[in-house]
C-alpha positions, -999 to 999 in steps of 0.1 A, spaced: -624 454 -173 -624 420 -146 -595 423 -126 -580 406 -96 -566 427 -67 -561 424 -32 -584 441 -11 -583 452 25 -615 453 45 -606 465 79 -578 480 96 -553 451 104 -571 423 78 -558 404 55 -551 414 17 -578 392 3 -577 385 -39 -614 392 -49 -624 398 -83 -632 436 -91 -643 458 -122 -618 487 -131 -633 513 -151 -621 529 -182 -593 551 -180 -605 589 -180 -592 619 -191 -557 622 -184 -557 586 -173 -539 551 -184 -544 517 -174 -519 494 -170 -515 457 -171 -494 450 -139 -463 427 -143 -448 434 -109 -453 457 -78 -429 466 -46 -443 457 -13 -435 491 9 -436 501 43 -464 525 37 -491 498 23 -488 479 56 -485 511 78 -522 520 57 -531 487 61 -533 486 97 -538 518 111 -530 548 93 -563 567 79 -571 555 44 -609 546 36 -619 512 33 -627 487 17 -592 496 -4 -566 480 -29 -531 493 -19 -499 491 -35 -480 518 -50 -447 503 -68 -461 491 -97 -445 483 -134 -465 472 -157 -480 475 -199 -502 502 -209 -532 486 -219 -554 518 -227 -552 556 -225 -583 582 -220 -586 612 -241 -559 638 -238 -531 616 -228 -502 624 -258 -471 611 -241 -476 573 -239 -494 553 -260 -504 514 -256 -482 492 -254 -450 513 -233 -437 496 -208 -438 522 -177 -432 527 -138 -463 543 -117 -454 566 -90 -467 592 -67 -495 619 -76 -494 653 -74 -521 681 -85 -492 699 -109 -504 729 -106 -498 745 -67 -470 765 -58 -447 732 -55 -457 714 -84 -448 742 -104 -414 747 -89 -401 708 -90 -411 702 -61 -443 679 -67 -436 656 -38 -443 681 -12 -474 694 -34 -503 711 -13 -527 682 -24 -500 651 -16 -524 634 9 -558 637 -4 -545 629 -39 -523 597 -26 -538 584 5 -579 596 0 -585 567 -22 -606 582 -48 -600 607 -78 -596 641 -78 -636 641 -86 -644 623 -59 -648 587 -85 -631 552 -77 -623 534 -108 -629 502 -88 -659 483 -80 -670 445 -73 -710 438 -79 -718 473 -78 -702 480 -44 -674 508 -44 -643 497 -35 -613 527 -26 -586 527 -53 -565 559 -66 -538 548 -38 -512 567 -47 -524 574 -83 -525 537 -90 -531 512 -62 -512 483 -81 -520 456 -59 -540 443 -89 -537 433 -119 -552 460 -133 -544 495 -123 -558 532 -132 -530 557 -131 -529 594 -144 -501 602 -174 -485 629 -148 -472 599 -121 -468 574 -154 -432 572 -164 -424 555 -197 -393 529 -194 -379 513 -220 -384 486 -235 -353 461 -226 -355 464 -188 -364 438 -165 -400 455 -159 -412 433 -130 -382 445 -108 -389 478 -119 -417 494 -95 -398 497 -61 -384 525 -83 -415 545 -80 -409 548 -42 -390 530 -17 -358 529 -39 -363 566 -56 -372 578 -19 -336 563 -9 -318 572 -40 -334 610 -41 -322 612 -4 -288 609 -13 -288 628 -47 -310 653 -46 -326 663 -3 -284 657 6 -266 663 -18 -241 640 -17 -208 639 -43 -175 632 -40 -160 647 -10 -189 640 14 -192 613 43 -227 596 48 -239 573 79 -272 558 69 -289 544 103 -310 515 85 -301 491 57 -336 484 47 -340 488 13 -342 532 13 -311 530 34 -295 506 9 -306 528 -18 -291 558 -5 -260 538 -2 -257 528 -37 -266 561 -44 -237 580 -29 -213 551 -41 -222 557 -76 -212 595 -75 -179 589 -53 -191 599 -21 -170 590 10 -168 572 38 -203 556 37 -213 540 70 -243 518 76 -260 509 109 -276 482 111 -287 452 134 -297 425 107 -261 407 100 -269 399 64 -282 434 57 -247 446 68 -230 416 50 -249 430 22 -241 469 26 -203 462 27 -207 440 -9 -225 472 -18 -200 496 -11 -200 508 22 -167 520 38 -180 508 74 -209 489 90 -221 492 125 -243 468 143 -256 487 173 -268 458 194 -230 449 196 -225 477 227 -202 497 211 -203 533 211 -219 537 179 -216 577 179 -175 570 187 -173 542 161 -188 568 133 -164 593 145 -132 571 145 -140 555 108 -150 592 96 -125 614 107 -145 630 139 -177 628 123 -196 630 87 -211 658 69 -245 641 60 -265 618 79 -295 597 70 -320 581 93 -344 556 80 -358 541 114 -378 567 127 -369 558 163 -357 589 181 -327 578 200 -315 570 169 -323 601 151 -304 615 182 -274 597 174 -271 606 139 -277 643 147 -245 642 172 -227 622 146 -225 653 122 -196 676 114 -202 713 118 -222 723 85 -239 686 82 -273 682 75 -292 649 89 -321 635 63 -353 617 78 -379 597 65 -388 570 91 -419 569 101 -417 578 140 -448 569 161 -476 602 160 -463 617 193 -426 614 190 -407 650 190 -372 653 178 -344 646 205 -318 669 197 -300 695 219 -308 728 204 -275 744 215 -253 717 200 -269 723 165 -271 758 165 -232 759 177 -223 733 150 -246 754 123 -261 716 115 -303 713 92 -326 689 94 -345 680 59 -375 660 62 -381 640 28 -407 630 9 -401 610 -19 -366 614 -21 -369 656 -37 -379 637 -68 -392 645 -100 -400 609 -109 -403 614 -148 -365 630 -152 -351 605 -115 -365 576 -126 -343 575 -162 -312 585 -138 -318 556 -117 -320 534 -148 -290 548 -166 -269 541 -131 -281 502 -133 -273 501 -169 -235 514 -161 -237 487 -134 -234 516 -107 -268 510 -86 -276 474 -89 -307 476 -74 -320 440 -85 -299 429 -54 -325 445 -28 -355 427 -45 -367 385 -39 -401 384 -61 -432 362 -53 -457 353 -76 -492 378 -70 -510 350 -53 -486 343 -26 -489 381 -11 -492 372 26 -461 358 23 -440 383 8 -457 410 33 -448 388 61 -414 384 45 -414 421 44 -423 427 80 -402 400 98 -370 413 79 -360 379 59 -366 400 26 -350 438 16 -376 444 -9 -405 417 -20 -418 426 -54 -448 407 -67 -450 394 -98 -480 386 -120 
């Protein structure tokens, strides 16, 4: 099959559109007509320095069409409209115990840009070109994913909004829900209102959580956190005592935090901010070296965790059609996060992306 994708050459290039070949899907396998894909973090992080093999398509928010299925593939059939996501072997100790985003064979299987049998189902002129990103690398308009990281919408949703939901909004989402717990009851102050922090947010709103605090530099990002349903918002290039400000609007501090910024003074912050018996969350991506800057005694004395998260604690087929039935009940109006850009403008939505003007750009096809 002739596709179009965007292919990255060398660490820090551009995402050029080249035409490739994309193979038939094999067993186990789909391949999907894209209609839209999220623009994440992770792609330009992979882009420009983390490990990945190259030359590589990235992109791992995709929605698209099923266009074919290989042999052995019985729960989709052409023609469903569906969300790709992560990929996971299924069958080590974590996959089998709902746990498939921490599974043994998570960076191989997402970041080694081949199959499990060592195959790329992309090529240009005979030349091998790195795909599998993820299970899917979407930036194209063609994409080969497996059934297992393929989750069938339906039908009536506004499929080119819906990849983000494959990572950066279920990662911020499954935070909240699922690695925090949050219900009714429990205080939350989210240090980043990108869009995983604003997921999170939306997230805890819908299931009556409170307060729910954001801190955030970008004015229209905090604008946009209080229209969302946040109890306070902090900007903490204002110089006010941000760990005194949390306290005074959360009664002496909050039972969950959630950092989204990676950068260790804040992380230190949010682990202070915590009542005894909090937990702090964290999935920013902190530079290799960085250690975590907390006072031992403090959290042993306050009887406070840590959860690293990967993907939000989600099993993607069953938190996928949660998120959806939220939107549907107008309780996470995640459309709000999202600008789209047609495919052949991707340089701009990426720069978008990275000087902070967008939440989420989704690309469009």
């Amino acid at each position: 099959m002739a596709a179009t994708a965007a292919v990255v050459r060398q660490a820090g290039g551009p995402l050029n559109l080249e035409p490739i070949e994309v193979a038939a899907p094999l067993s186990g396998e789909v391949r999907v007509r894209m209609v839209g894909v999220g623009v994440c973090h992770t792609d330009l992080v992979c882009r420009d320095a983390f490990p990945v093999p190259m030359p590589i398509v990235l992109g791992h928010e995709g929605s698209g069409v099923v266009e074919a299925v290989g042999s052995g593939v019985s729960g989709l059939r052409v023609g469903d409209h569906v969300v790709l996501s992560f990929n996971a072997c299924g069958h080590c100790h974590n996959c089998e115990h709902e746990a498939a985003a921490y599974c043994h064979q998570f960076m191989p299987l997402n970041f080694g840009g081949q199959r499990p049998d060592g195959s790329s189902a992309l090529s240009q002129r005979g030349e091998r070109i790195h795909g599998n990103f993820f299970g899917q690398s979407s930036f194209a308009t063609y994409a080969i994913a497996r059934e297992s990281n393929t989750v069938r919408v339906d039908a009536d949703l506004p499929l080119e909004l819906l990849g983000p939901l494959g990572c950066g909004i279920q990662t911020g989402a499954g935070a909240a829900l699922n690695s925090l717990g949050m219900k009714a009851g429990l205080s939350l102050a989210i240090f980043g209102g990108g869009a995983v922090g604003l997921s999170a947010l939306m997230a805890a709103k819908a299931v009556g959580a409170g307060p729910l605090i954001v801190v955030e530099p970008n004015a229209s990002r905090r604008a946009l956190a209080t229209e969302l349903g946040a109890d306070a918002v902090i900007d903490p290039k204002a110089g006010a005592d941000v760990l005194a400000v949390i306290r005074e609007h959360a009664g002496g501090g909050v039972h969950r935090a959630f950092d989204t910024t990676g950068i260790p003074a804040v992380i230190a912050t949010a682990a202070e901010a915590l009542l005894p018996n909090g937990l702090l969350g964290l999935v920013g991506v902190s530079p290799m070296d960085a250690t975590l800057p907390v006072n031992i005694m403090s959290m042993i004395m306050r009887g406070i965790g840590i959860k690293a998260i990967l993907e939000g604690d989600s099993q993607p087929q069953v938190f996928i059609p949660r998120l959806l039935q939220l939107y549907r009940e107008g309780k996470f109006p995640f459309d709000r996060l999202i600008r789209t850009f047609p495919f052949e403008h991707i340089e701009a939505a990426i720069h978008a992306s990275e000087d902070g003007s967008v939440i989420k750009s989704v690309l469009r096809f």
